[in-house]
C-alpha positions in Angstrom: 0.0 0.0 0.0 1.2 3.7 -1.2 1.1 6.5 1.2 2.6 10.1 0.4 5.0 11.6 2.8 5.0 15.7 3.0 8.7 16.8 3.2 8.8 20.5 3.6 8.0 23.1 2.7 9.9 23.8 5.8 12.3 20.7 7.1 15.6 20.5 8.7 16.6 18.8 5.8 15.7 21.4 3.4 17.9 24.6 3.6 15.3 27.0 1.8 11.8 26.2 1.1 10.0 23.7 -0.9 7.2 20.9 -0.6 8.4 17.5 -1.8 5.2 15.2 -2.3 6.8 11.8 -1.5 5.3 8.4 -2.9 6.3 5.7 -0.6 5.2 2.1 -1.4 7.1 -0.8 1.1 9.8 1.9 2.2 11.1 3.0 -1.3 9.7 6.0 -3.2 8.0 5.5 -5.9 7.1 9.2 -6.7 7.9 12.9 -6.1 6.4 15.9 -6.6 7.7 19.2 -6.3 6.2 22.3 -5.3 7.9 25.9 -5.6 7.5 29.7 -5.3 8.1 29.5 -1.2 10.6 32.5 -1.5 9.7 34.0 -5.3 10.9 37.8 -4.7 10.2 38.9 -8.2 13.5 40.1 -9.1 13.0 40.0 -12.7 10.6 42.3 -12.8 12.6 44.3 -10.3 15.0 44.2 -12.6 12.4 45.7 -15.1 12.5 49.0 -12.7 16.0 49.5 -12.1 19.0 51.0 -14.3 21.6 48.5 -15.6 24.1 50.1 -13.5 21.5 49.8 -10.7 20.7 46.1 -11.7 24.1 44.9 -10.9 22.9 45.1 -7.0 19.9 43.1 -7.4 21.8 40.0 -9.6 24.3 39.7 -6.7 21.7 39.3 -3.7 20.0 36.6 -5.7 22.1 34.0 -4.1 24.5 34.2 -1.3 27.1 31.6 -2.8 26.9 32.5 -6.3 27.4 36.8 -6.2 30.1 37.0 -8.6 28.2 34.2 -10.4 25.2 36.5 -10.6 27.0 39.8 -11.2 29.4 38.8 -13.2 26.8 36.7 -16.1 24.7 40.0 -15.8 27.6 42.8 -16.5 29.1 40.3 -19.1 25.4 40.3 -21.1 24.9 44.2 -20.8 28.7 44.4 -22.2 27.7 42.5 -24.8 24.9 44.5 -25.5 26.5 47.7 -25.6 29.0 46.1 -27.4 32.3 46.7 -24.8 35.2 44.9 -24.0 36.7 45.2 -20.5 40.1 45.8 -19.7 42.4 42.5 -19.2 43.5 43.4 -16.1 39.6 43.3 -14.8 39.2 40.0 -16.6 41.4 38.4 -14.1 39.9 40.2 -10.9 36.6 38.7 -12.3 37.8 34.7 -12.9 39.8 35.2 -9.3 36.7 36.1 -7.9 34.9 33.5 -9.4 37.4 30.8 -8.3 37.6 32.0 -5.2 33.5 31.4 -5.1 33.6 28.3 -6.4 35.7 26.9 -3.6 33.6 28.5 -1.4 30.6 27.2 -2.5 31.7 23.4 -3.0 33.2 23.5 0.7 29.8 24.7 1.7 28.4 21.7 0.2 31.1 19.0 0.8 30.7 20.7 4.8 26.5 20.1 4.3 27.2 16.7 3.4 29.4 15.7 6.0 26.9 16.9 8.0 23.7 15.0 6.7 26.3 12.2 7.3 26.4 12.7 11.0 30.6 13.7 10.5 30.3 16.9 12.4 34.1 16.5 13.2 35.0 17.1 9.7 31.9 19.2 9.0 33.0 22.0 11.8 36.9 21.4 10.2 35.7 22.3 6.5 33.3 25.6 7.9 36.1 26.6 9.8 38.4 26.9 6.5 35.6 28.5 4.7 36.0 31.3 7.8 39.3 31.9 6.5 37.9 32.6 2.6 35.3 34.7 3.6 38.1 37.0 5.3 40.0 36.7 1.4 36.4 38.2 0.3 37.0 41.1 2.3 40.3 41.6 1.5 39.9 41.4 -1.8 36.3 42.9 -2.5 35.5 44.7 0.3 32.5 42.5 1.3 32.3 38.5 2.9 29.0 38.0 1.2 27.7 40.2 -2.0 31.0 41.1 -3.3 30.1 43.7 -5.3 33.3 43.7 -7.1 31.9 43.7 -11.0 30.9 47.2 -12.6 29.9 47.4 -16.0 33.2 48.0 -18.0 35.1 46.5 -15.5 35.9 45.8 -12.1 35.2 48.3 -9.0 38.3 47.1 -7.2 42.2 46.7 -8.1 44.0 43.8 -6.5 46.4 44.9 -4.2 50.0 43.1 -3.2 49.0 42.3 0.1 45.6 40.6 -0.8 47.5 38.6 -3.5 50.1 37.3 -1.0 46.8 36.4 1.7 45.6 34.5 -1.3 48.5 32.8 -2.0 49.3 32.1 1.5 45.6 30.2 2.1 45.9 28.0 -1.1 48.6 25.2 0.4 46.3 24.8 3.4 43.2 24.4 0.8 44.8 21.7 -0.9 45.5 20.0 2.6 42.0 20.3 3.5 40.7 18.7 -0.4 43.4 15.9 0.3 41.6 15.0 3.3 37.9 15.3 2.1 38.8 12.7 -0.4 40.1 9.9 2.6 36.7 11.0 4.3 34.9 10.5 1.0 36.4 7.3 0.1 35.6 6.0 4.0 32.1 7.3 3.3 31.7 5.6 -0.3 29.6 2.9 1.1 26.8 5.2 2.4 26.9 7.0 -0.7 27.4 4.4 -3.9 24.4 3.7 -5.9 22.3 6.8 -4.3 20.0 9.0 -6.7 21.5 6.9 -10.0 21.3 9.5 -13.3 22.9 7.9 -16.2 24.7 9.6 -18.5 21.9 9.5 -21.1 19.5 10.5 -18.5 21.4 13.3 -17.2 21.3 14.4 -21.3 17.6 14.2 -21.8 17.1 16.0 -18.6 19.3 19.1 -19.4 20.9 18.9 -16.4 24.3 20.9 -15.6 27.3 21.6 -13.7 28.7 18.8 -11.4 25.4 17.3 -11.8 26.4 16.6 -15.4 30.0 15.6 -14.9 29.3 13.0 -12.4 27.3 11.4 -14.7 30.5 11.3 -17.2 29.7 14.5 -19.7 32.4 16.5 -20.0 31.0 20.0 -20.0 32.2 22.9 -18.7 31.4 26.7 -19.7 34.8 28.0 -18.9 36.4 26.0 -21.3 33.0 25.1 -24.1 32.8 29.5 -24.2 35.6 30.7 -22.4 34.6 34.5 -20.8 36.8 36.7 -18.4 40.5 35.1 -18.5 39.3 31.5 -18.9 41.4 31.6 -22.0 44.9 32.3 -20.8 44.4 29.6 -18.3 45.4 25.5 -18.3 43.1 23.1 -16.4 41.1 19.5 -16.5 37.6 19.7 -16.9 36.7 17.1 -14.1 34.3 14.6 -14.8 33.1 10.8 -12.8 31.6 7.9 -14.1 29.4 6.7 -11.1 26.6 8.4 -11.7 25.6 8.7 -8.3 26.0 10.6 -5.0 29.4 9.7 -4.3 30.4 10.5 -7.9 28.7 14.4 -7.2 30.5 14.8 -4.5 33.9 13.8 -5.8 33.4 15.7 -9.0 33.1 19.0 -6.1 35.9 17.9 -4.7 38.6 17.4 -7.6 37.1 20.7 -8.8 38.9 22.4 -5.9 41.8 21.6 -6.4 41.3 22.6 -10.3 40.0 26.1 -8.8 43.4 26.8 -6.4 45.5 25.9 -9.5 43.5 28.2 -11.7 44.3 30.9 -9.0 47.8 30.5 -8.9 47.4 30.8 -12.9 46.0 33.9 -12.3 47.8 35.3 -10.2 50.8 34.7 -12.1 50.0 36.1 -15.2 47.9 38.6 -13.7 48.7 42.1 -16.2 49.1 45.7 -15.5 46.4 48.5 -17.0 43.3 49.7 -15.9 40.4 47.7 -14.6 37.7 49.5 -15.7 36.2 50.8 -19.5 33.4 53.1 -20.2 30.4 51.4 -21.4 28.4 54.6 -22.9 24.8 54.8 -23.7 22.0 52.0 -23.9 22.1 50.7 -27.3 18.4 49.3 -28.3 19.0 45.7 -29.0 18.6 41.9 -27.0 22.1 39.9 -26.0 22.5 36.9 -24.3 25.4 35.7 -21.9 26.4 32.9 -19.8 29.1 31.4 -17.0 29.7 28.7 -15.1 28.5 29.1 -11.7 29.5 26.9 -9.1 26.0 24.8 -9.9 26.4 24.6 -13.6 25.5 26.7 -16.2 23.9 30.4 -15.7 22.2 32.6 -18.2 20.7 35.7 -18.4 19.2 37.1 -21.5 18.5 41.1 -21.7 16.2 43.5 -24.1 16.9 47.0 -24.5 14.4 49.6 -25.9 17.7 52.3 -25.7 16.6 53.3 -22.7 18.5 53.3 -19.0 16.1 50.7 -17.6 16.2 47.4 -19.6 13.1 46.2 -21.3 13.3 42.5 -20.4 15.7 40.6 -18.0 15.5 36.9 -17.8 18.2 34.4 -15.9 17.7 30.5 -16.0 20.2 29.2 -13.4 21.2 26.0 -12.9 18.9 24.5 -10.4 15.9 25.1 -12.6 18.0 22.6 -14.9 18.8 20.3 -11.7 15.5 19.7 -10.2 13.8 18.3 -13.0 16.0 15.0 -12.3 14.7 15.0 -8.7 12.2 12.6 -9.5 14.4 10.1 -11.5 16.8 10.5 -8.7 14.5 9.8 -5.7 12.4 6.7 -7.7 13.2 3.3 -6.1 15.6 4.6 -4.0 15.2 4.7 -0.1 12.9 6.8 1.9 16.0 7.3 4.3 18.2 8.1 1.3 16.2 11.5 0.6 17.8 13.6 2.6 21.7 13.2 1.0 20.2 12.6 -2.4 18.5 16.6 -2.3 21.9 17.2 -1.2 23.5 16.0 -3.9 21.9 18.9 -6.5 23.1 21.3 -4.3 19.7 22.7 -5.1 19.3 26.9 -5.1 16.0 27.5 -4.3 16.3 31.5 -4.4 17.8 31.1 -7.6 15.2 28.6 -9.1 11.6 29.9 -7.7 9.1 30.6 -10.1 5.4 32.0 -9.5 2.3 29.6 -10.3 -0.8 31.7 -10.4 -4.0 29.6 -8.8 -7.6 31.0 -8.8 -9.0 30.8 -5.2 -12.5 30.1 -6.7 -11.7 27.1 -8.3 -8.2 26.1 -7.5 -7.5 25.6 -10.8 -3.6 26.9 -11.9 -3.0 28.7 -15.3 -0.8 30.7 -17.2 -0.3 34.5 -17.4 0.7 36.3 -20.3 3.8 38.8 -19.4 1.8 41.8 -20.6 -0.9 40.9 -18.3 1.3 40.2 -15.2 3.3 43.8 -15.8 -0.5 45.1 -16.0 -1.7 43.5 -13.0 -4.9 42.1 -14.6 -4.4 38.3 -14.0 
């Protein structure tokens, strides 16, 4: 006999919020459903309000672990648009920035799964190193959190000799810490071999990106498929697994580490004098679309421009709006217990990913509403 489970919308398991309608038949699920729009802030259509200087702002509070992801996709698509190119100098501020995010935000998640593990030991040990980066944020940016280090043109900040030599400093005791997350993921391999199976040619037909996609053995990386900032003038292996699985996620995250402090150390050493910043002149009227590699997976925003200083259109599709649609095939015939550390495994954004289902109280019914209705308020 079936019986569905309600997980969330608010759960210790869950980080943000979101309703997971579980199917369980003899302890194994055998359906999910998923229900968003928990924390839907309407940023796009802030976005619709604001000036694309002003806009840079809103992209970087979108997600606390993917700023420079945010900031940086959205200033690359309005220099597209107005058809600039920033100085090199600022390209490198931009990919250390991102590096130093993307280490950030996979310790956050190796750290969250140590914990859903019960490993608080090692959980407290990788937070405690992620302390020291957010002090490198500061340094560097002038902020732990929303970095607001992109302008348009550019970069707000220079890199000074003293934060370079703190960054260098940190990176031997990084690589430490990535040595020993991959002894603690190989003791924990048999908790986490065979959970939330994708095959590669499920991962495909799903669309699904980032490490998501290189654990299930496709080698696809933006940096190095469309290189943007300095991805160019830099050497590194696009990591990739084979398992398919939980265990496979996680090491994917945390090879990628140590890809990141190399890439830093590139960067740092070729790093070039000039200015950091360019002019970007008037709105052009025109659409452009641009994209990165957040730490997720793949992130793109699309503008339109009417020539005015308030874009026409902003959209973003991040990467957890890719992700979740392989919850289901995930979770089915796996464990009940198993749900928690599978979720994990997406490293879902929920903030990022939440969109809006309209529902008439009358009837209950859901349906669509046109964007020129919505902007009107008539739905």
């Amino acid at each position: 006999m079936s019986k569905v489970i309600m997980v969330g919308p608010y759960h210790p398991a869950l980080l943000e919020p979101e309703l997971y309608e579980v199917t369980v038949r003899d302890k194994k699920i055998v359906d999910v459903g998923i229900k968003q729009g928990y924390t839907h802030r309407g940023i796009e259509r802030l976005m619709e309000t604001k000036s694309f200087h002003q806009n840079i702002i809103l992209a970087e509070r979108i997600c606390g672990l993917c700023s420079q992801a945010h900031s940086c996709s959205y200033c690359q698509t309005v220099e597209g648009l107005f058809g600039v190119e920033i100085p090199e100098r600022a390209s490198y501020i931009r990919a250390l920035v991102f590096e130093l995010e993307r280490l950030h935000s996979h310790y956050m998640w190796l750290a969250l799964l140590f914990h859903t593990l019960g490993d608080e030991q090692r959980f407290i040990k990788i937070i405690d190193a992620r302390e020291r980066l957010m002090d490198l944020f500061e340094l560097v940016c002038g902020n732990r959190v929303h970095y607001s280090i992109n302008a348009l043109g550019g970069v707000r900040r220079d890199l000074k000799p003293e934060a370079a030599r703190r960054v260098k400093t940190l990176l031997p005791e990084l690589e430490r810490l990535t040595e020993d997350i991959m002894r603690a993921l190989k003791s924990a391999a048999p908790k986490l071999e065979g959970k939330g199976p994708l095959s590669k040619e499920e991962a495909l037909a799903y669309g699904v990106v980032g490490p998501v996609l290189r654990a299930s053995g496709v080698k696809s990386d933006i940096r190095r498929d469309d290189p943007y900032a300095a991805y160019g003038e830099v050497d590194f292996e696009v990591i990739t697994e084979d398992g398919c699985d939980v265990l496979a996620r996680a090491l994917v995250r945390a090879r990628e580490t140590h890809e990141s402090a190399d890439i830093i150390q590139q960067l740092l050493g070729g790093l070039p004098a000039g200015d950091i910043k360019t002019e970007v002149g008037k709105p052009p009227a025109g659409e452009e679309s641009g994209r990165v590699e957040a730490p997720r997976g793949e992130l793109i925003y699309f503008i339109r421009s009417n020539g005015s200083n308030i874009p026409e259109r902003v959209k973003l599709r991040p990467p957890t709006y890719m992700n979740d649609r392989a919850v289901v095939e995930m979770l089915r015939e796996q464990e009940l217990i198993d749900l928690p550390v599978i979720l994990e495994s997406l490293d879902r954004c929920i903030s990022c990913t939440n969109r809006l289902t309209v529902i008439d109280e009358r009837t209950g019914k859901r349906r669509f509403v046109s964007l020129t209705d919505l902007k009107r308020g008539t739905s």
